[in-house]
ROKEGU-346872 format. One record per residue (C-alpha): z, y, x. Coordinates in Angstrom, 3 decimals. Layout:
% ROKEGU-346872
+----------+----------+----------+
|       up |    north |     east |
+----------+----------+----------+
|        Z |        Y |        X |
...
+----------+----------+----------+
END
This chain:
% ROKEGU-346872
+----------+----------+----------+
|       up |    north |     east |
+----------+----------+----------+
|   80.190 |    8.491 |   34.099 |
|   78.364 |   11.680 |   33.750 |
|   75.444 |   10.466 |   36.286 |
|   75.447 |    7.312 |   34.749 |
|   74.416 |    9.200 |   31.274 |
|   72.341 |   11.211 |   33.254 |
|   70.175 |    7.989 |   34.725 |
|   70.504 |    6.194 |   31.282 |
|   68.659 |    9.265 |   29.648 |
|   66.104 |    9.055 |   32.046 |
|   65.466 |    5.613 |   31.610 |
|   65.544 |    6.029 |   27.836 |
|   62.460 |    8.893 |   28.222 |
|   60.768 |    6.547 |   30.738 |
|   60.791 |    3.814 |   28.081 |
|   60.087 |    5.946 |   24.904 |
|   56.641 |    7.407 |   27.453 |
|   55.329 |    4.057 |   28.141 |
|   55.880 |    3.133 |   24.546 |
|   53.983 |    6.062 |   23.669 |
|   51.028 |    5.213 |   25.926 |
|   51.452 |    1.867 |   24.819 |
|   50.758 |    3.223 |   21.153 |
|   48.388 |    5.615 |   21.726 |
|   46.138 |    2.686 |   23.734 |
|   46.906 |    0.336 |   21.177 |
|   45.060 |    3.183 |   18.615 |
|   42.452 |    3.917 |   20.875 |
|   41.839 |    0.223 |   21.129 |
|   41.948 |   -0.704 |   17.140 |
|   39.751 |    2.707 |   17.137 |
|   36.840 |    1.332 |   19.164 |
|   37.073 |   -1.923 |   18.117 |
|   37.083 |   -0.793 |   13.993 |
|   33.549 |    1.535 |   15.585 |
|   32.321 |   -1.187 |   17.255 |
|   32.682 |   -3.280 |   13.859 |
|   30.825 |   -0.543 |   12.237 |
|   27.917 |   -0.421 |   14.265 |
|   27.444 |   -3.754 |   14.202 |
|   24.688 |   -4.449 |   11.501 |
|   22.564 |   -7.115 |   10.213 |
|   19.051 |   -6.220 |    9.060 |
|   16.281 |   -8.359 |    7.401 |
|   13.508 |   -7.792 |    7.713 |
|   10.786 |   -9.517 |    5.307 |
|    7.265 |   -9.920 |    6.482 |
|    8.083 |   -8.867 |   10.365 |
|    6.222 |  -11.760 |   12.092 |
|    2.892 |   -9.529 |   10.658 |
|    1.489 |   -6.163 |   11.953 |
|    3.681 |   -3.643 |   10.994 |
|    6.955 |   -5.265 |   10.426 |
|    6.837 |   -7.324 |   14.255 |
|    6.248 |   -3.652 |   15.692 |
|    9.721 |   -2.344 |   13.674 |
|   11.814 |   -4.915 |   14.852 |
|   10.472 |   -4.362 |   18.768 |
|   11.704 |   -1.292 |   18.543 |
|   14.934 |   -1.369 |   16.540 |
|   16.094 |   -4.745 |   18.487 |
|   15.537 |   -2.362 |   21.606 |
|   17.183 |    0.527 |   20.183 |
|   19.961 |   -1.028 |   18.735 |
|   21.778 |   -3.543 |   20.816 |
|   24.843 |   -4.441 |   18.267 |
|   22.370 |   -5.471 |   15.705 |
|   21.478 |   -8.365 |   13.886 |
|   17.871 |   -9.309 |   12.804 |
|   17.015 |  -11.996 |   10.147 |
|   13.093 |  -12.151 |    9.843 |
|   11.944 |  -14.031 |    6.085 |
|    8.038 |  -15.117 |    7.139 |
|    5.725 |  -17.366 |    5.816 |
|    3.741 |  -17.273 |    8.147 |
|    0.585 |  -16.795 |    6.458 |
|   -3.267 |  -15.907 |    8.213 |
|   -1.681 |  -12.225 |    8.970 |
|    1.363 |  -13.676 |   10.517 |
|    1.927 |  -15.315 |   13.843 |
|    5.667 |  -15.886 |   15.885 |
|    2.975 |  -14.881 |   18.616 |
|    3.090 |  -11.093 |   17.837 |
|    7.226 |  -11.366 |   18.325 |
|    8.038 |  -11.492 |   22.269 |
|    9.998 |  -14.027 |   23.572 |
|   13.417 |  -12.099 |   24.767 |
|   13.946 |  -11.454 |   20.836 |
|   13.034 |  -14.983 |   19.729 |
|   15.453 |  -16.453 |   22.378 |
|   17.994 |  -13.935 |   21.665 |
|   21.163 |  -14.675 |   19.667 |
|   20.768 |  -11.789 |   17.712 |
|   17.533 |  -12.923 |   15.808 |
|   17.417 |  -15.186 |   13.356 |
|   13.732 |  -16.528 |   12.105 |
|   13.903 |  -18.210 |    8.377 |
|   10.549 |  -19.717 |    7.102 |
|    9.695 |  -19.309 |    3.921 |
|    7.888 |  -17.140 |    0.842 |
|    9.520 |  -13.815 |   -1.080 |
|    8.572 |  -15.790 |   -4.032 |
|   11.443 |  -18.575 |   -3.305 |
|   14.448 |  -17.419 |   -5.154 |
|   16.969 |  -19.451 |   -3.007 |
|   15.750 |  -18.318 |    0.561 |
|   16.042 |  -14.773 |   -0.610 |
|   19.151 |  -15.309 |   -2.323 |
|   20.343 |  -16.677 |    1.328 |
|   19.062 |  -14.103 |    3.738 |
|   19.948 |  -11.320 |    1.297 |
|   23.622 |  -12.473 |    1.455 |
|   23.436 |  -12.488 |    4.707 |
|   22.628 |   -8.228 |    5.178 |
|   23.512 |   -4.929 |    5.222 |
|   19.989 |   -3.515 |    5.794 |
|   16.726 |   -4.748 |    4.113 |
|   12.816 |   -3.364 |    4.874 |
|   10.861 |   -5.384 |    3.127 |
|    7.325 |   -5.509 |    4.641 |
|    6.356 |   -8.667 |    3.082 |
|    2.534 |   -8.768 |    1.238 |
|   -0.750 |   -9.433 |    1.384 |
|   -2.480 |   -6.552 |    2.297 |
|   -6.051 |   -6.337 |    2.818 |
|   -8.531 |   -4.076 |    0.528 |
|  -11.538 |   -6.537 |    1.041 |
|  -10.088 |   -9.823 |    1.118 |
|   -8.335 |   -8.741 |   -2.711 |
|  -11.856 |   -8.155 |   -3.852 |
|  -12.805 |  -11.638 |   -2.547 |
|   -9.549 |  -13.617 |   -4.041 |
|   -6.888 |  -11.380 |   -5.740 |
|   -4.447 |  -14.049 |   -6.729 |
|   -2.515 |  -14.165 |   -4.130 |
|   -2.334 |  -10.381 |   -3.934 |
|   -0.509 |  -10.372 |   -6.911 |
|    1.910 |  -13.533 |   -6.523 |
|    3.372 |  -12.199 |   -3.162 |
|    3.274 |   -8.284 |   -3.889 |
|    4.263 |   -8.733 |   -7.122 |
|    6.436 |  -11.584 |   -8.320 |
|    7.826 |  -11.979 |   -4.388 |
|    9.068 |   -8.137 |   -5.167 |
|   10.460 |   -9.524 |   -8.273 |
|   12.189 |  -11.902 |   -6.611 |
|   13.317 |   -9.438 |   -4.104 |
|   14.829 |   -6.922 |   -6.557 |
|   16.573 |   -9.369 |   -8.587 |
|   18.689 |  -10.713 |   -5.340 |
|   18.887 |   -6.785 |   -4.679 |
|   20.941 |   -6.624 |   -7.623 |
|   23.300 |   -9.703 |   -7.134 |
|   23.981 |   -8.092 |   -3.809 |
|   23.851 |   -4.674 |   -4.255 |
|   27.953 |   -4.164 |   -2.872 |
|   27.258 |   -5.521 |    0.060 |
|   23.300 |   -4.475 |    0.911 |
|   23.999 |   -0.716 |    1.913 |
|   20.021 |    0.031 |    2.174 |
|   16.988 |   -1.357 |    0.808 |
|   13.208 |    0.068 |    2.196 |
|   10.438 |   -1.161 |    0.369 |
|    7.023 |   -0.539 |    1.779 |
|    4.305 |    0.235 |   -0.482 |
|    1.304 |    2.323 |    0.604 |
|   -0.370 |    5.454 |   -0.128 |
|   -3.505 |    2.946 |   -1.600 |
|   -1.659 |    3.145 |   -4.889 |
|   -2.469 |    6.818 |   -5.181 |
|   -6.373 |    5.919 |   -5.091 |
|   -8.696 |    9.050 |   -4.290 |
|   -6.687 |   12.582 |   -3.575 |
|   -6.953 |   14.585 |   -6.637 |
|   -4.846 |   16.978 |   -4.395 |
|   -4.711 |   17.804 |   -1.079 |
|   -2.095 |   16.800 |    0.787 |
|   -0.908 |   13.917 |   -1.564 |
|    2.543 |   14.942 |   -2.301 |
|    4.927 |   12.308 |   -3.643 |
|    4.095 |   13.433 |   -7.392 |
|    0.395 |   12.581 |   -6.847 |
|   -0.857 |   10.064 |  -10.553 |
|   -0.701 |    6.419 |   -9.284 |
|   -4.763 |    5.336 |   -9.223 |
|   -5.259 |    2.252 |   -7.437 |
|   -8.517 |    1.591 |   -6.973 |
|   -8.684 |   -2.017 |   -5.692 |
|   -6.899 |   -5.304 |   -6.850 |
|   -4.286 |   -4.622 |   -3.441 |
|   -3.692 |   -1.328 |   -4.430 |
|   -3.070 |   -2.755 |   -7.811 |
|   -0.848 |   -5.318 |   -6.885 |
|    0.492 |   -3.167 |   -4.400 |
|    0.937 |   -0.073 |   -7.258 |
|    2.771 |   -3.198 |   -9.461 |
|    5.114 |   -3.719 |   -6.510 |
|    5.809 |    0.173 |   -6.492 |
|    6.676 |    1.075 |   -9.755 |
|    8.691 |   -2.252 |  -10.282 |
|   10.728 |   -1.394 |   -7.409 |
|   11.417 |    2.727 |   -9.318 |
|   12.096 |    0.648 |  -12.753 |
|   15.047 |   -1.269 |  -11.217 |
|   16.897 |    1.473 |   -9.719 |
|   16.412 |    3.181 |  -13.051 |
|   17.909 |    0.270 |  -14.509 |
|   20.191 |   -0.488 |  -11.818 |
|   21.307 |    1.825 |   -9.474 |
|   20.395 |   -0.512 |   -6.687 |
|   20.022 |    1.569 |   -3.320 |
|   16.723 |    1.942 |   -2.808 |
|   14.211 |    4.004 |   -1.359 |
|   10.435 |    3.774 |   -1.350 |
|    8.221 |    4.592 |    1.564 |
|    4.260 |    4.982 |    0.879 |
|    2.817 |    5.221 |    4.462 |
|   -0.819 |    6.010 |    4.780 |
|   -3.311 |    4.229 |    7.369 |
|   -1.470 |    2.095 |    9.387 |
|   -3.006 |    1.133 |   12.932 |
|   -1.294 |    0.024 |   16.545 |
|   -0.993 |   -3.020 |   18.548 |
|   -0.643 |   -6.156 |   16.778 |
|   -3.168 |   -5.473 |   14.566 |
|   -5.315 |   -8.361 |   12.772 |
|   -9.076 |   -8.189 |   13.458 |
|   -9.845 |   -7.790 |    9.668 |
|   -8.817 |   -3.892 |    9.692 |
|  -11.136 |   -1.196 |   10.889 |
|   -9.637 |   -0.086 |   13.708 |
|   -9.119 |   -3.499 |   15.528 |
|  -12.269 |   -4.763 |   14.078 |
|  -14.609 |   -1.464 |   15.590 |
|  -12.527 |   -1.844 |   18.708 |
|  -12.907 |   -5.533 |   19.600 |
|  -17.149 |   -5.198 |   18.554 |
|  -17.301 |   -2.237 |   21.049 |
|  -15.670 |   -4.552 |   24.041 |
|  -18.333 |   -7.280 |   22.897 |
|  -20.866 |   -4.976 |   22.836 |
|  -21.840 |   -5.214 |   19.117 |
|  -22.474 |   -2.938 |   16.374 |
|  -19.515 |   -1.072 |   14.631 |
|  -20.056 |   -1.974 |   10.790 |
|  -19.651 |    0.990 |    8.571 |
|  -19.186 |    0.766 |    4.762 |
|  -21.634 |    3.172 |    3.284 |
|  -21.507 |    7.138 |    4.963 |
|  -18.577 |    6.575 |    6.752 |
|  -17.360 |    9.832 |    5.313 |
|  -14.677 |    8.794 |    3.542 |
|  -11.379 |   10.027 |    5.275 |
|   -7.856 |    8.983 |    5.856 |
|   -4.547 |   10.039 |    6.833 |
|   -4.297 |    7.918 |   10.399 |
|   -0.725 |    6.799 |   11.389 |
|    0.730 |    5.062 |   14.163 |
|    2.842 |    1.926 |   13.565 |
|    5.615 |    3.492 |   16.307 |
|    5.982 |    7.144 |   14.083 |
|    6.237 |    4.852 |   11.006 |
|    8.889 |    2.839 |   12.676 |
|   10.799 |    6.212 |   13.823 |
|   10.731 |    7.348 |    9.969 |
|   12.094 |    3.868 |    8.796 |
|   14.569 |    4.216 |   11.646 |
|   15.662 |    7.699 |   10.372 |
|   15.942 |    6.469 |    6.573 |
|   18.062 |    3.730 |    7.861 |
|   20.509 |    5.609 |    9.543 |
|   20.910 |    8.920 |    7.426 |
|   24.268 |    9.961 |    7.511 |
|   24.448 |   11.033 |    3.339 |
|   21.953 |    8.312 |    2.200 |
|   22.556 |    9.930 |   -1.110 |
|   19.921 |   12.279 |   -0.299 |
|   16.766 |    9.569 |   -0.046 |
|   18.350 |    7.244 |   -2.336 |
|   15.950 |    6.117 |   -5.052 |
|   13.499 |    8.885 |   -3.749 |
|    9.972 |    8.342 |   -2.544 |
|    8.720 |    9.746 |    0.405 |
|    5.301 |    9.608 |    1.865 |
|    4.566 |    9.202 |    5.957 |
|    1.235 |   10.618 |    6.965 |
|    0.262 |   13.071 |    9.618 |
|   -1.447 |   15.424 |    7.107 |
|   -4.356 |   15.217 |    8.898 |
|   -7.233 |   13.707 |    7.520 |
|  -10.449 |   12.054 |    9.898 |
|  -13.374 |   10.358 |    8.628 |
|  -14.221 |    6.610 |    9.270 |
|  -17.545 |    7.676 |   11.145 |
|  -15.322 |    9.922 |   13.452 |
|  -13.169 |    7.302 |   13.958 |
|  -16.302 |    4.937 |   14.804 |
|  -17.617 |    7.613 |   17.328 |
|  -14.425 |    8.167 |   18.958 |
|  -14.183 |    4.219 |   19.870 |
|  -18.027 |    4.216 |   20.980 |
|  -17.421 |    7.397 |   23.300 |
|  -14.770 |    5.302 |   24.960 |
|  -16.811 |    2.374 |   25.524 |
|  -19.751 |    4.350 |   26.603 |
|  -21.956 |    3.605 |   23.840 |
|  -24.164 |    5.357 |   22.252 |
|  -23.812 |    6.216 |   18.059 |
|  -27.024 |    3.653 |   16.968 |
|  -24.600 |    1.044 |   17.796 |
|  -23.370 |    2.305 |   14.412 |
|  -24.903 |   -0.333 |   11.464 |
|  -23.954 |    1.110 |    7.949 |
|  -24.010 |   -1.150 |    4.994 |
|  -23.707 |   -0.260 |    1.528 |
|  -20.596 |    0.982 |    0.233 |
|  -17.372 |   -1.850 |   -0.847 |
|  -16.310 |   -1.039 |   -4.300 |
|  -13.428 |    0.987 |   -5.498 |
|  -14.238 |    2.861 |   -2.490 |
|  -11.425 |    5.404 |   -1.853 |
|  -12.885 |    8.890 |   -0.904 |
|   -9.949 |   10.882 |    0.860 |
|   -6.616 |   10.085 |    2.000 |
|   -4.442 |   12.774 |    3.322 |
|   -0.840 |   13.053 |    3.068 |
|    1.742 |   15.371 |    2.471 |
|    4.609 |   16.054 |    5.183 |
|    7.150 |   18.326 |    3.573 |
|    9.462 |   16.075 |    2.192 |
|    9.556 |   13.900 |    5.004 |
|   10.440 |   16.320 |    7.352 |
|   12.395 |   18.207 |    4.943 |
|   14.834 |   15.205 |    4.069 |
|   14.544 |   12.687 |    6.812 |
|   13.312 |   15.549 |    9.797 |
|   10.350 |   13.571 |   10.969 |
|    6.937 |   14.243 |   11.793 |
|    4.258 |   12.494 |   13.828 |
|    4.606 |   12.359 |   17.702 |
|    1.443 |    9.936 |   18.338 |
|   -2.012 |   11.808 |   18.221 |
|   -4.306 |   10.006 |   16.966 |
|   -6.534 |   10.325 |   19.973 |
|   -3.414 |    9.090 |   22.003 |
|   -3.289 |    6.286 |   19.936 |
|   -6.846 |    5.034 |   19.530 |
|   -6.252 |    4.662 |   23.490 |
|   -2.817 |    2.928 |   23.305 |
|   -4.506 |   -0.062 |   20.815 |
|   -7.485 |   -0.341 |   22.833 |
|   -5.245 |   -0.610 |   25.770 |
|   -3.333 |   -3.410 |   24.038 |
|   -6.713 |   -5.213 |   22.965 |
|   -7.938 |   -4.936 |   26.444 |
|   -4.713 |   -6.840 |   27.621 |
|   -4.675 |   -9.126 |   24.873 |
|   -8.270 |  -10.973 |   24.702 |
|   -6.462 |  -14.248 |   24.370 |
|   -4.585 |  -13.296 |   21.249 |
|   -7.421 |  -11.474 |   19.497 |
|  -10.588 |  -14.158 |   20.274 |
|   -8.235 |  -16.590 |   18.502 |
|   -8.912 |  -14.745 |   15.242 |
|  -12.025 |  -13.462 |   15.475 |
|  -13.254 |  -15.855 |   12.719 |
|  -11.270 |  -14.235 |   10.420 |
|  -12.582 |  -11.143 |   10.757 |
|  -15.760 |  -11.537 |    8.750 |
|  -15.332 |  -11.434 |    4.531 |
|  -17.505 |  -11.828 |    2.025 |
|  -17.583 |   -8.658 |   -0.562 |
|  -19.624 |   -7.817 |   -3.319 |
|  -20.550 |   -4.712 |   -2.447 |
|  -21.453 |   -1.409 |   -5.120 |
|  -24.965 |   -2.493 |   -5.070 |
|  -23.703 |   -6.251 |   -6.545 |
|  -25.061 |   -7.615 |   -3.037 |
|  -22.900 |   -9.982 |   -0.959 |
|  -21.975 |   -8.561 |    2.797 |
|  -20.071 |   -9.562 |    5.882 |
|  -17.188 |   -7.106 |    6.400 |
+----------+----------+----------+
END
């Protein structure tokens, strides 16, 4: 009898171990599976079959293997499928929806649908606003509008918004760096439009509470780019062998900064542990370093092997916007980011990518060329 007590208490531990394990792998199971929900995300992205938004989604779809990508395009001059590669378009975690920020339903729609949202979406170009500002204002504008006012009606589920404005609003540096307190100037009808877009964006979280957060990066470049921006457009002239067009001195200066260091920032403000520290806070994303136009010009003809009277300077486009150069504090101060790219790195990355690319570029080269009224009242080819 004893023995038989003895072996039944043994059994009884046995059974109350494995139920135990059984427990504890049962927890450890729910436990993943509740992190694995977690990390699981669905971002849209507005705007990202363009320049800067394809180049974010490259490398967050890489980066982030759980997540989600819905891409709102309409697929306008400055947009192409083309600059998206094909494992993300065949992949079942992207989702491509055609259609304007200026379409209340398709918003409504794709905003249900997220828990992140960058919107990239706008026309962007400083000459091609002088030329024909109306649609400058519909899409930067009124598709913001649009944008915000779904923001709201899904504010409990949409965990972070980005908009993307631009250091143009700020016009000419009346200090340097440009901190995030510099006046709002804008000195063209995109900067404007784009300024419109900015402060709309500030007067709904005022109103609202909506989780926001404004990013103003400075000059843009990388792969990708369209042929109407400087750097693209003095790169593909030096392969051709033809001048490098330079609005008036070429002195003017700017804050240069690589599409992959603005995609780490964006990354960073996405996935701040206490977002209560950006939200509704504007932050600009510069190198604070500033390099003239003519250097830049230089630098691309020293590449090719060219010498500097392949330079042609034209008189100066108005609104002209003397100096650009950012600040970096609170950037690195609240997000801990600061360039990684050089910009003589990347001048040799894009022409790289151009070099590879002839196919894509040549396609576009005829929209490279606008005419501006320049200071003089003259009309020039960009």
């Amino acid at each position: 009898m004893k023995k038989q007590m003895i072996h039944t208490g043994f059994l009884l531990v046995v059974l109350f171990n494995i139920f135990i394990s059984l427990t504890q792998c049962s927890d450890s199971f729910l436990h993943t599976s509740i992190h694995r929900q977690r990390e699981h995300k669905t971002v849209l992205l507005t705007g990202a079959a363009g320049f800067i938004g394809s180049n974010f989604l490259q490398y967050m779809f890489d980066k982030y293997p759980n997540y989600t990508f819905d891409v709102l395009d309409l697929l306008t001059y400055a947009g192409s499928l083309e600059n998206i590669p094909d494992y993300i378009r065949k992949s079942n975690r992207f989702n491509f929806f055609y259609g304007s920020v200026t379409n209340p339903d398709i918003v409504d729609l794709v905003m249900s649908r997220a828990d992140y949202v960058v919107h990239f979406a706008a026309e962007s170009h400083v000459c091609r606003s002088i030329f024909d500002d109306l649609a400058f204002f519909d899409t930067d504008v009124m598709g913001t509008r649009v944008m915000m006012r779904s923001l709201v009606k899904h504010a409990s589920t949409i965990q972070r918004y980005i908009h993307i404005s631009t250091s143009e609003v700020c016009g000419t540096a009346e200090t340097q760096p440009m901190d995030e307190e510099h006046p709002i100037n804008p000195r063209s009808p995109y900067a404007a439009a784009k300024a419109g877009a900015d402060r709309l964006v500030y007067s709904y979280w005022c109103t609202y509470d909506i989780p926001a957060l404004i990013i103003r990066p400075f000059n843009n470049y990388g792969p990708q780019q369209h042929l109407e921006k400087m750097l693209p457009r003095f790169i593909t002239a030096a392969m051709k062998g033809e001048p490098l067009t330079v609005h008036g001195t070429g002195e003017q200066s700017r804050d240069w900064l690589h599409t992959l260091d603005l995609a780490r920032a964006l990354d960073k403000a996405l996935h701040l542990e206490d977002f209560s520290k950006i939200k509704n806070q504007i932050l600009h994303i510069g190198s604070g370093i500033a390099t003239s136009v003519v250097t830049i010009a230089k630098k691309i003809l020293e590449h090719f092997d060219l010498p500097e009277d392949y330079l042609q300077f034209t008189p100066d486009r108005p609104g002209q916007v003397a100096c650009h150069i950012s600040s970096t504090e609170k950037a690195r101060k609240l997000l801990d980011w600061q360039t990684e790219i050089s910009l003589e790195e990347g001048i040799k990355d894009v022409i790289t990518w151009y070099e590879n690319n002839r196919a894509r570029w040549q396609r576009m080269e005829g929209m490279k060329h606008i005419p501006v009224q320049t200071s003089h009242g003259t009309i020039t080819l960009q």
